[in-house]
DRENDOKE-932344 format. One record per residue (C-alpha): residue in three letters; chain; y, z, x. Coordinates in nm, 2 decimals, always signed. Layout:
N
[rec 'ala', 'A', [Y, Z, X]]
...
END
This chain:
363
[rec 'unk', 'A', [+0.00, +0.00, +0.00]]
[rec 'unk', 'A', [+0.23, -0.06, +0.24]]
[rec 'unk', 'A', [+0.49, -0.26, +0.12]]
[rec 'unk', 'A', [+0.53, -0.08, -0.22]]
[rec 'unk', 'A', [+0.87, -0.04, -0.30]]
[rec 'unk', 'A', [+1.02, +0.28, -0.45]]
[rec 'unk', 'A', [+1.24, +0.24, -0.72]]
[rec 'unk', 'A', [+1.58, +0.48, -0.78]]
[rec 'unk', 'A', [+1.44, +0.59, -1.12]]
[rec 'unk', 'A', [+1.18, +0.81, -0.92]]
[rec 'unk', 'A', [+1.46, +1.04, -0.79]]
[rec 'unk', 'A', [+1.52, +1.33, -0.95]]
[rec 'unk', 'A', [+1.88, +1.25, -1.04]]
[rec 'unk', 'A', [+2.10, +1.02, -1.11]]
[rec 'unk', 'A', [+2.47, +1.12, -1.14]]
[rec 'unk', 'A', [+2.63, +0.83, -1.04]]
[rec 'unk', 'A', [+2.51, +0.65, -1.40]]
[rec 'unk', 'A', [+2.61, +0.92, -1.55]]
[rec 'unk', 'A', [+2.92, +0.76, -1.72]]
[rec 'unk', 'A', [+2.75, +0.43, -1.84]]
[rec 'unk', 'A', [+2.69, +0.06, -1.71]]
[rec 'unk', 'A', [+3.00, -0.08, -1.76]]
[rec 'unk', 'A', [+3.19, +0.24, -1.60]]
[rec 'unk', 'A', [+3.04, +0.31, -1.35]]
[rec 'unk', 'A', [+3.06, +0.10, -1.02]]
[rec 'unk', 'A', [+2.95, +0.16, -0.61]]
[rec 'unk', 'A', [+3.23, +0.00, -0.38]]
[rec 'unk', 'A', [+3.14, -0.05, -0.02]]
[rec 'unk', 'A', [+3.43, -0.05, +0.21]]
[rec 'unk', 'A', [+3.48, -0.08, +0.59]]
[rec 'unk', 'A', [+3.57, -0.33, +0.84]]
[rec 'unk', 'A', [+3.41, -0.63, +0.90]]
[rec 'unk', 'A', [+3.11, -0.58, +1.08]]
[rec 'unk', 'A', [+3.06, -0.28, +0.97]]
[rec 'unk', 'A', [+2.71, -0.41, +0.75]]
[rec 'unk', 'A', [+2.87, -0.33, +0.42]]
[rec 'unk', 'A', [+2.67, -0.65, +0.25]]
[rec 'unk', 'A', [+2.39, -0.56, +0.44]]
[rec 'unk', 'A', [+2.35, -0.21, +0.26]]
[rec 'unk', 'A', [+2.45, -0.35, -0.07]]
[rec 'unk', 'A', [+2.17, -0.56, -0.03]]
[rec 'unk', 'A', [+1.96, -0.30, +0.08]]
[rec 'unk', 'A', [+2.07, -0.08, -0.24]]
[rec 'unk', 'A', [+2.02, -0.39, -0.47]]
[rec 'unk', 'A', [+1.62, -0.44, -0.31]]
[rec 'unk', 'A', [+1.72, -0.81, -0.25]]
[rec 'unk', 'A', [+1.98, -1.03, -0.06]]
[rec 'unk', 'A', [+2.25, -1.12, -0.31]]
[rec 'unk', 'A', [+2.52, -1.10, -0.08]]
[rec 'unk', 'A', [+2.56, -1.31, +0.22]]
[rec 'unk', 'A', [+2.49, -1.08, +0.55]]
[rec 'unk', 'A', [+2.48, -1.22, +0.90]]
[rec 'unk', 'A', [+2.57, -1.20, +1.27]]
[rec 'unk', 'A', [+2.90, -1.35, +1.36]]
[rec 'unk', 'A', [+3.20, -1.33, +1.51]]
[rec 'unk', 'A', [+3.41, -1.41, +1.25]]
[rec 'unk', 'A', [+3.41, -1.19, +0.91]]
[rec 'unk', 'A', [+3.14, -1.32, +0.64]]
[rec 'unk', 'A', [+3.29, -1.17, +0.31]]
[rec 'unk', 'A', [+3.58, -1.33, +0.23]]
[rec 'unk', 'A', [+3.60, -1.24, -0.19]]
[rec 'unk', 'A', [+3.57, -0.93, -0.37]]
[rec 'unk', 'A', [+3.23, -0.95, -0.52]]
[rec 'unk', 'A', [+2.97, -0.75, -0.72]]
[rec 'unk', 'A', [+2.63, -0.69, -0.87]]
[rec 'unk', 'A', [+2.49, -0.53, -1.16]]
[rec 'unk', 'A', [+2.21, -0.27, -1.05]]
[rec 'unk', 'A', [+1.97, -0.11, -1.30]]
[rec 'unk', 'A', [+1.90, +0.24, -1.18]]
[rec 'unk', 'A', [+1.65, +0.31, -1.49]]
[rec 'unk', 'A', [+1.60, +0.27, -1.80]]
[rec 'unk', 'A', [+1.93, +0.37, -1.98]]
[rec 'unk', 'A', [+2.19, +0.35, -1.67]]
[rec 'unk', 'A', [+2.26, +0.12, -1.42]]
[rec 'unk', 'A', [+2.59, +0.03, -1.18]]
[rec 'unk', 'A', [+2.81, -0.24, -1.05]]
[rec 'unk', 'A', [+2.80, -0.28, -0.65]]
[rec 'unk', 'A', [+3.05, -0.40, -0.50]]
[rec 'unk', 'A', [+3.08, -0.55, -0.13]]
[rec 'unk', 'A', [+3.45, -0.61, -0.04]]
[rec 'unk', 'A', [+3.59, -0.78, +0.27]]
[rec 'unk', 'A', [+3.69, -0.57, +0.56]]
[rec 'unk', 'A', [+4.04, -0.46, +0.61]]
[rec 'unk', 'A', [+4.12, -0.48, +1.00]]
[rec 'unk', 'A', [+4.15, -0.89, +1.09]]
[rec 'unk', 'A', [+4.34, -1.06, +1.38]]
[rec 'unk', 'A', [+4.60, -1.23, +1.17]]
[rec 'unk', 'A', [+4.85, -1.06, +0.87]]
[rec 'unk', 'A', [+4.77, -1.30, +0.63]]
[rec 'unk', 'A', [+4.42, -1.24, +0.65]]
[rec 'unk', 'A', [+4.49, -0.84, +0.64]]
[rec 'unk', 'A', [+4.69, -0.92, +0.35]]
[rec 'unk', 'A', [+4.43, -1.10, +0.17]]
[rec 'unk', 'A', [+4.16, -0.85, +0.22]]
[rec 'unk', 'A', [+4.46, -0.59, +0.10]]
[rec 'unk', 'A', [+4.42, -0.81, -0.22]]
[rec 'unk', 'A', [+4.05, -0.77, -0.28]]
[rec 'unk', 'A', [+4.03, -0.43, -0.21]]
[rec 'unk', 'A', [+4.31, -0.37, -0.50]]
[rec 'unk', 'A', [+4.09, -0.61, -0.75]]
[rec 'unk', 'A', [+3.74, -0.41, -0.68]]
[rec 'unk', 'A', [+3.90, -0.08, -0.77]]
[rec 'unk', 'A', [+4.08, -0.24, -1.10]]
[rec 'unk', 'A', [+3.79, -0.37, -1.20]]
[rec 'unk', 'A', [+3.57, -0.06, -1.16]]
[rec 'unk', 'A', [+3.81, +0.26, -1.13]]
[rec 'unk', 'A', [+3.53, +0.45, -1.23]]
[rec 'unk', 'A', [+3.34, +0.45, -0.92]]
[rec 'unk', 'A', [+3.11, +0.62, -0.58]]
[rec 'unk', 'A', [+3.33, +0.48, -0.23]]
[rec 'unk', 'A', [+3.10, +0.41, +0.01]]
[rec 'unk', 'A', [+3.30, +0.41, +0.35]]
[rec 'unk', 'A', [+3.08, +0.24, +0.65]]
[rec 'unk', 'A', [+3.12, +0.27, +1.01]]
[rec 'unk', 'A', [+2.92, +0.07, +1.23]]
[rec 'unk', 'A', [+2.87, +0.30, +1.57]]
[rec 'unk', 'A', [+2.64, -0.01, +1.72]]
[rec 'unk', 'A', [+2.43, +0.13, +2.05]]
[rec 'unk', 'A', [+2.66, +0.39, +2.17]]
[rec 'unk', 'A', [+2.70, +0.57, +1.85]]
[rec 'unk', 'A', [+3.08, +0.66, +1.88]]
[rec 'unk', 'A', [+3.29, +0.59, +1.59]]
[rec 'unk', 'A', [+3.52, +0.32, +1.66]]
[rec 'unk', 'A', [+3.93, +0.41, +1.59]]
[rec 'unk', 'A', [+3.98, +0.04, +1.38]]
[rec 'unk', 'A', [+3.73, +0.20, +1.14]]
[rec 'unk', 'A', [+3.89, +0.48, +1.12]]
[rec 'unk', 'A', [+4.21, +0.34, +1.12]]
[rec 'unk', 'A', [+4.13, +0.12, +0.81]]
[rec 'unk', 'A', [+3.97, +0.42, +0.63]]
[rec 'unk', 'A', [+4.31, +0.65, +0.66]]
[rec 'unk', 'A', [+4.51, +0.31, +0.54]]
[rec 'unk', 'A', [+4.29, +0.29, +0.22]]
[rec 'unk', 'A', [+4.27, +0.68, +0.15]]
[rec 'unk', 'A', [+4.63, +0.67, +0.15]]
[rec 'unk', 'A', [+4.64, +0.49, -0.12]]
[rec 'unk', 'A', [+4.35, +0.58, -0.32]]
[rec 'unk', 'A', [+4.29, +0.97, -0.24]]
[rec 'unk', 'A', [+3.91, +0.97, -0.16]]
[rec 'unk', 'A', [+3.75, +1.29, -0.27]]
[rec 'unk', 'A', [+3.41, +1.44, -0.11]]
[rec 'unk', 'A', [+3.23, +1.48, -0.42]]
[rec 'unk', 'A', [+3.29, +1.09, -0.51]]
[rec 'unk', 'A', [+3.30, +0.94, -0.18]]
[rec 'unk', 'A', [+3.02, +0.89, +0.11]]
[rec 'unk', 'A', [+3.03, +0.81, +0.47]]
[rec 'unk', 'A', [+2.75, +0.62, +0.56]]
[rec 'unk', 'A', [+2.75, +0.59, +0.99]]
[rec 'unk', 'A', [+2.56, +0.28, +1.03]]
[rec 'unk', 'A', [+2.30, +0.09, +1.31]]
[rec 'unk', 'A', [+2.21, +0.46, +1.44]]
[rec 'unk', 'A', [+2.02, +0.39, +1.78]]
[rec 'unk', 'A', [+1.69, +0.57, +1.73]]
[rec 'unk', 'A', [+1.68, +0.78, +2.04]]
[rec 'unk', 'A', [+2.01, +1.01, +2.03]]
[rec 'unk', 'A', [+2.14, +1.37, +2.16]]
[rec 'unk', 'A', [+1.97, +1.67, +1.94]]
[rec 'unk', 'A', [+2.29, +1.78, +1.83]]
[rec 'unk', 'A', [+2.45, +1.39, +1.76]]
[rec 'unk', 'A', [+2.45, +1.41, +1.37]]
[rec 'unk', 'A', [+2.60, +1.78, +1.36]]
[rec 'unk', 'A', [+2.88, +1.68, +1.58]]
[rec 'unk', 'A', [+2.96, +1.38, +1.42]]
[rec 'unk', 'A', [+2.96, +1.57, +1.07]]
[rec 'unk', 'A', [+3.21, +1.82, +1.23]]
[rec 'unk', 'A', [+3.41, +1.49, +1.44]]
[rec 'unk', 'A', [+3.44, +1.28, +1.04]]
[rec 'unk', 'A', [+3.53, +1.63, +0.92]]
[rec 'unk', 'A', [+3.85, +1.66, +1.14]]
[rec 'unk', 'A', [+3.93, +1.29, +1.21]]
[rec 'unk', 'A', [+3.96, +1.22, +0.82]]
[rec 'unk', 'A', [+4.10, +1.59, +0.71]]
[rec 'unk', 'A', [+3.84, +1.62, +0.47]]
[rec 'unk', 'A', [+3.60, +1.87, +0.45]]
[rec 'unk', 'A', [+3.26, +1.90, +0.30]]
[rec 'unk', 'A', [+3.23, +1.51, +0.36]]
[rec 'unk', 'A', [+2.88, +1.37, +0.27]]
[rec 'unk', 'A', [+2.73, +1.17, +0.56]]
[rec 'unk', 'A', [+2.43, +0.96, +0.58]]
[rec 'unk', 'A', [+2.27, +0.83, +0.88]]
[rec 'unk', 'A', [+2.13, +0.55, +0.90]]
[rec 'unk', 'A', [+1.89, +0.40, +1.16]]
[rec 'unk', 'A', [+1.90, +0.06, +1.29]]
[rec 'unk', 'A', [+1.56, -0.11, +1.16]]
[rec 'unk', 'A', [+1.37, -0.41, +1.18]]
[rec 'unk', 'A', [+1.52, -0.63, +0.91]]
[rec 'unk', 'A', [+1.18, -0.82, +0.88]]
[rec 'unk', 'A', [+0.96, -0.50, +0.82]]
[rec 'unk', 'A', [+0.99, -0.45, +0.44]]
[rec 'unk', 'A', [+0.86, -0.04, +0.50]]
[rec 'unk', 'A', [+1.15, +0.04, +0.69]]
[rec 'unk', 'A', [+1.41, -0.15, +0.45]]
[rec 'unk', 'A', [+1.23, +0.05, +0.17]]
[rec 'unk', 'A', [+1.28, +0.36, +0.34]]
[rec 'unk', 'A', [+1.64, +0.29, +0.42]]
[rec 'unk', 'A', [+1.71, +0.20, +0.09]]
[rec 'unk', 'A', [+1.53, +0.51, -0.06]]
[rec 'unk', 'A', [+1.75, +0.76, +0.19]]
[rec 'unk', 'A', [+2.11, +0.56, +0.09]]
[rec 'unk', 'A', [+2.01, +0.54, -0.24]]
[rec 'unk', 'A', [+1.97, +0.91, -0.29]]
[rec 'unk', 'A', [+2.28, +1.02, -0.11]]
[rec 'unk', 'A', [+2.49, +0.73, -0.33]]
[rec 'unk', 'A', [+2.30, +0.92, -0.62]]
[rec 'unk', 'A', [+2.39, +1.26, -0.53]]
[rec 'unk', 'A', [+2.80, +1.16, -0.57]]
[rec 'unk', 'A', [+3.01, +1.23, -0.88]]
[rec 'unk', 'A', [+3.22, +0.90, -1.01]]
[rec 'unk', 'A', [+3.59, +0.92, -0.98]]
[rec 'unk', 'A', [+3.86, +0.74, -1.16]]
[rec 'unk', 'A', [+4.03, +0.62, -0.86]]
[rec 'unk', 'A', [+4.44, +0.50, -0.96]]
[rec 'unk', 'A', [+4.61, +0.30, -0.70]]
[rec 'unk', 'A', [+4.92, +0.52, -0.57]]
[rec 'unk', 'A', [+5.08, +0.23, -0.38]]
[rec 'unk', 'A', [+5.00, +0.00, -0.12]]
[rec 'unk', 'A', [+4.78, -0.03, +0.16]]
[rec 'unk', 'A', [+5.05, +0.00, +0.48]]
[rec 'unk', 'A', [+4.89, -0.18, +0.76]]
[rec 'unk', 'A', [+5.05, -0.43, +0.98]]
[rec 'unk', 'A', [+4.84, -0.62, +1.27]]
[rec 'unk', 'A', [+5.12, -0.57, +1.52]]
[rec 'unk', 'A', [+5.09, -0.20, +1.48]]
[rec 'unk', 'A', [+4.70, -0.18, +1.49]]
[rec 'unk', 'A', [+4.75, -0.13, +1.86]]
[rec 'unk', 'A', [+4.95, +0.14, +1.90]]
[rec 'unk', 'A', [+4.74, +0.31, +1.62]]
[rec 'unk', 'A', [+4.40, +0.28, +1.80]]
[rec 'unk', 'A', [+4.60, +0.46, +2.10]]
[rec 'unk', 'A', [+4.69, +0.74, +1.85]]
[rec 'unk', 'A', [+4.33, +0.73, +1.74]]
[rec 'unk', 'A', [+4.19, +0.73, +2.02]]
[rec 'unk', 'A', [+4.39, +1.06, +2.13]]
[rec 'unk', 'A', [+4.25, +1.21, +1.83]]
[rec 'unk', 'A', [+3.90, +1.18, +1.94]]
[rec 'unk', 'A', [+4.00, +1.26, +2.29]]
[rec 'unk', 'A', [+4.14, +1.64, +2.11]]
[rec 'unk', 'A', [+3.84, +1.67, +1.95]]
[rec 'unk', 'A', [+3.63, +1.57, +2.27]]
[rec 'unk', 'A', [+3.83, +1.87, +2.42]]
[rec 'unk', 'A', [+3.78, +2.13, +2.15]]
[rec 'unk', 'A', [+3.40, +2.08, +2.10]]
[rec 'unk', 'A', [+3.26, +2.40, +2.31]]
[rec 'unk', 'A', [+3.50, +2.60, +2.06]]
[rec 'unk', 'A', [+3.32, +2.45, +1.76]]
[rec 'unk', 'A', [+2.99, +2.48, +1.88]]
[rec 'unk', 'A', [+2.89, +2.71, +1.63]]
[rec 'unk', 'A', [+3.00, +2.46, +1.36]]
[rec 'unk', 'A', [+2.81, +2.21, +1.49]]
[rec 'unk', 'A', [+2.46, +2.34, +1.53]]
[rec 'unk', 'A', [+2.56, +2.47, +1.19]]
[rec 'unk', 'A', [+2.57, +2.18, +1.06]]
[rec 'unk', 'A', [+2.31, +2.03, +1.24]]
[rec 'unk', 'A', [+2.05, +2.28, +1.10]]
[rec 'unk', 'A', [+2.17, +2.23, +0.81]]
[rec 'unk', 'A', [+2.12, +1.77, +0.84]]
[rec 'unk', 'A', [+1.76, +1.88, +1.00]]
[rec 'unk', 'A', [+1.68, +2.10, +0.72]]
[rec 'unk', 'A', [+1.75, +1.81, +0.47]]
[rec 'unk', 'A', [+1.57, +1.54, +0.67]]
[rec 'unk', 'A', [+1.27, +1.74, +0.67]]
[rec 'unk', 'A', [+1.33, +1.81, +0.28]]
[rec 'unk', 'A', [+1.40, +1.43, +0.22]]
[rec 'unk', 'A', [+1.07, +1.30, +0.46]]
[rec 'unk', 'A', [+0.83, +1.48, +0.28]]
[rec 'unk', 'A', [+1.01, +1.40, -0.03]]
[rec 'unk', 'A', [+0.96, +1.05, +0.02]]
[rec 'unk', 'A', [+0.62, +1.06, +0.13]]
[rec 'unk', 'A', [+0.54, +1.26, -0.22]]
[rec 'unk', 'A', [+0.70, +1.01, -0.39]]
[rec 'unk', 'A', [+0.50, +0.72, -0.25]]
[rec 'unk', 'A', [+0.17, +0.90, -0.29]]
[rec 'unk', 'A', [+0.28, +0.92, -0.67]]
[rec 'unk', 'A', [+0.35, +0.55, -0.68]]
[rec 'unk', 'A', [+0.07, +0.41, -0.52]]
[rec 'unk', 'A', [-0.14, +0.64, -0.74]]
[rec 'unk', 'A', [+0.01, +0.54, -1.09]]
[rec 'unk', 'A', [-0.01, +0.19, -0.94]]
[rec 'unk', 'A', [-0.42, +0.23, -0.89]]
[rec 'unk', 'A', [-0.46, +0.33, -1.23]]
[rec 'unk', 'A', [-0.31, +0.00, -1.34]]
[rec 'unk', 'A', [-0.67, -0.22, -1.31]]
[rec 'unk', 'A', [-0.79, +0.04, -1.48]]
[rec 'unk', 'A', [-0.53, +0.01, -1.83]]
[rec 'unk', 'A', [-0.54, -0.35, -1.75]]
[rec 'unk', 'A', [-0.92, -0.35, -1.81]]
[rec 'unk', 'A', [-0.90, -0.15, -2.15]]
[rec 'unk', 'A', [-0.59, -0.39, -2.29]]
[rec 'unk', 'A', [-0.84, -0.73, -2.19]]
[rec 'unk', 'A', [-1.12, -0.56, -2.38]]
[rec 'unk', 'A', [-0.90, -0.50, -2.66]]
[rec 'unk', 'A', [-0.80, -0.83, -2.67]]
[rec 'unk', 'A', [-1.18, -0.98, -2.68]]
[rec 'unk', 'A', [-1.27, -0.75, -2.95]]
[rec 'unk', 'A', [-1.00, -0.87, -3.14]]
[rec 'unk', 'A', [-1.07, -1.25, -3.08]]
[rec 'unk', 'A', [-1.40, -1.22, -3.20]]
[rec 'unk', 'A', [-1.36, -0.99, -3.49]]
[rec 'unk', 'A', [-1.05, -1.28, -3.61]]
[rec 'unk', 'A', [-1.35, -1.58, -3.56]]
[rec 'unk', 'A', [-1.60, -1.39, -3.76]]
[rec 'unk', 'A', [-1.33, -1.32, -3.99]]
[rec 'unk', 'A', [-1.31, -1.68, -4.01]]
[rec 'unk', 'A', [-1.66, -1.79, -4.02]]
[rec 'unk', 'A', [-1.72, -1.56, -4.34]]
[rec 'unk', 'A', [-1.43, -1.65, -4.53]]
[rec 'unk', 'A', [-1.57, -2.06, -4.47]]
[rec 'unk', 'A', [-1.89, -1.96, -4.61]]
[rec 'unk', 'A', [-1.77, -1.84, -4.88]]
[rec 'unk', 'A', [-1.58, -2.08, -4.97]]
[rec 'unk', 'A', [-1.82, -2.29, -4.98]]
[rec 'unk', 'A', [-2.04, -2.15, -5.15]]
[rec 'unk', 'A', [-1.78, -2.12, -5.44]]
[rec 'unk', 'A', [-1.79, -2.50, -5.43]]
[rec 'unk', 'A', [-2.12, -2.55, -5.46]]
[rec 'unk', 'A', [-2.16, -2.29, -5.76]]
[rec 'unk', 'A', [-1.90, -2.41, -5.99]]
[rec 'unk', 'A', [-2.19, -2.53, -6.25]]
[rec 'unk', 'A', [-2.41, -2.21, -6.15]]
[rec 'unk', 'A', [-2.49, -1.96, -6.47]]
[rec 'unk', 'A', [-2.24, -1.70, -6.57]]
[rec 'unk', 'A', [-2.43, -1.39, -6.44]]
[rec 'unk', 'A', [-2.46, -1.53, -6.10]]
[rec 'unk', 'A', [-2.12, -1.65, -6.09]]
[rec 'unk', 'A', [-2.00, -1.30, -6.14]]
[rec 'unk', 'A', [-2.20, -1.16, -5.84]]
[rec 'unk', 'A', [-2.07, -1.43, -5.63]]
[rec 'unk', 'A', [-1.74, -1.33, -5.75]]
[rec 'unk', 'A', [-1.82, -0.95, -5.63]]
[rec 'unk', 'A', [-1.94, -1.03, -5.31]]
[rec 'unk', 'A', [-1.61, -1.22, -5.26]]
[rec 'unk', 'A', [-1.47, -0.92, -5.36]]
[rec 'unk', 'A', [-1.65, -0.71, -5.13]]
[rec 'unk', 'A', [-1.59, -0.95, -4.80]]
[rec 'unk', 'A', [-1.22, -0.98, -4.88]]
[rec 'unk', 'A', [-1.23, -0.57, -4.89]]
[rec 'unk', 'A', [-1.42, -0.58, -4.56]]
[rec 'unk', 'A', [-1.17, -0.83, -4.40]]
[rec 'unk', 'A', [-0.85, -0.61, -4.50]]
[rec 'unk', 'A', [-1.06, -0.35, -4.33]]
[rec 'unk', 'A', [-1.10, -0.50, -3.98]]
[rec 'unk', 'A', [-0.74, -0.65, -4.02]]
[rec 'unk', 'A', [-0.68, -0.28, -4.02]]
[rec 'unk', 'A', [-0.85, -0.15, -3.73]]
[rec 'unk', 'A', [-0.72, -0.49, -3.55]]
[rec 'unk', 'A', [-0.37, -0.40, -3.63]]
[rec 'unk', 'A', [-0.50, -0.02, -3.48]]
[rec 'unk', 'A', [-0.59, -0.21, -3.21]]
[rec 'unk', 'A', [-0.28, -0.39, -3.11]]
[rec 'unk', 'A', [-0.08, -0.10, -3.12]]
[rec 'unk', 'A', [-0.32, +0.04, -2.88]]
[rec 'unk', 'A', [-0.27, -0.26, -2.66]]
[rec 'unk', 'A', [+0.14, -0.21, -2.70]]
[rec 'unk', 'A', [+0.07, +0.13, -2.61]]
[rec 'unk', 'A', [-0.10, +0.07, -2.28]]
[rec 'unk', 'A', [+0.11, -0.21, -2.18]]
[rec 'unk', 'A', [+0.43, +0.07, -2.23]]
[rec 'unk', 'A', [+0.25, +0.27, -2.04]]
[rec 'unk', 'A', [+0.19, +0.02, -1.77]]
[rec 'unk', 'A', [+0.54, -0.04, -1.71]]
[rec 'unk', 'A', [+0.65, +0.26, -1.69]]
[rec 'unk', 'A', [+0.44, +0.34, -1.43]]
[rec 'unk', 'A', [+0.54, +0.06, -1.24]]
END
């Protein structure tokens, strides 16, 4: 069962539905680069929006998808363009489509990515272009996620409780949720399930927020220089302060191991539940086949009787009274008998609805 995909309606919860379809909406933000249409892909469990290595930004246009989380909820995703470009009239355009995804969904989880690559540090344009938006839009903790992306697999012991405590500082906002995500194999559908499963969840464990536009984004590409100087000093501060918040950050990183453990053995729970709902599928597909043949046969007997009698009504029109009455009876009788198994094969096909019900929600 390898490749078995886990669906978001096995999670315990889902807040971020919680205000209805047409409400409700994921927005991805970051720079270009960053994989935002990558993880909206990953979310969605296909490639709807275009995602690929260049040097030149791929989004363009302020685009979304519908996602069905379960039965009764489901969400727009959004992947917008990145804000940081070379040219102002490209930074102005993005500007643009970042203003039309939140008036189209106000109602909505921000996803903010950075992209640390192989070194893992978080890069100042990102942060840059995050303080740029929040400034206009007022991101809260409880409706807004970071999600550090491309995570090289072997890192310090302490890397994701310092960068909790770094994002904590560098943004000004405390209690910010974080996920981490590992660079995978793009190819090896296990690891894109997993990724999606651990994204999915902490996208789930938001609260929506009705985000109003309190002016505009104030960015100009002359500037950006001088800004990732300021930025840079930031991290630099930080860099400096980190033996004093050492006990912050093994706070913290107790606290992310604790939860990775929780979440691993979560997820292999999970997939031991699927697989085993999904082997008991032969099994209800057997009983619905079975029903189906009984049926098939009890509707050509019904048939072959009714012919008979027929004609045998035919060839008794000039038959004596008496013996056109018992004729009559036993027509009466097989006509009671075929109401009978149209009964039980309407018993029966209710069954059959039943099982295939079941099947799917199972699935």
């Amino acid at each position: 069962m390898e490749n078995n995909p886990i669906e978001f309606y096995h999670l315990p919860t889902a807040r971020i539905a919680s205000a209805g379809a047409a409400q409700t909406g994921c927005l991805f933000l970051g720079n270009s680069g960053s994989g935002k249409s990558f993880l909206a892909n990953i979310v969605i469990g296909r490639d709807v929006f275009k995602a690929e290595c260049n040097c030149d930004s791929v989004t363009h246009e302020t685009e979304f998808q519908e996602y069905k989380i379960n039965e009764d909820n489901s969400c727009a995703i959004f992947n917008i363009p990145g804000l940081i470009e070379a040219d102002q009239q490209a930074v102005d355009r993005n500007k643009i489509e970042i203003y039309k995804a939140f008036e189209q969904c106000p109602n909505s989880v921000v996803a903010f990515v950075f992209n640390v690559g192989g070194s893992g540090r978080l890069k100042d344009e990102d942060l840059i272009a995050f303080h740029a938006i929040n400034n206009v839009y007022d991101f809260k903790s409880n409706s807004f996620l970071v999600a550090v992306n491309d995570l090289p697999p072997e890192r310090p012991a302490t890397y994701e409780g310092e960068t909790i405590v770094k994002l904590q500082h560098l943004l000004n906002m405390q209690d910010v949720k974080v996920c981490f995500l590992d660079r995978i194999n793009k190819d090896e559908l296990r690891q894109r399930d997993y990724l999606r499963l651990k994204l999915g969840k902490a996208l789930l464990e938001c609260t929506p927020k009705m985000y109003v536009k309190k002016g505009d984004i104030q960015l100009q590409v002359d500037q950006i220089k001088k800004m990732k100087e300021e930025m840079k000093q930031k991290q630099q501060e930080f860099g400096h302060r980190r033996e004093q918040l050492q006990n912050e950050i093994h706070q913290k990183q107790s606290e992310f191991d604790q939860a990775k453990k929780d979440f691993e053995q979560s997820e292999t729970n999970l997939r031991a539940e699927v697989e085993q709902q999904e082997a008991a599928e032969p099994s209800s597909q057997a009983q619905q086949n079975e029903l189906i043949k009984m049926i098939k046969i009890m509707q050509s007997g019904m048939a072959e009787q009714s012919a008979d009698l027929n004609a045998e009504q035919t060839q008794n029109t000039g038959i004596q009274t008496v013996e056109l009455r018992q004729k009559r009876q036993t027509a009466a009788d097989s006509q009671a008998e075929q109401r009978r198994l149209a009964k039980q094969m309407e018993v029966m096909k209710s069954e059959i609805e039943r099982l295939r019900q079941q099947q799917t929600s199972t699935a």
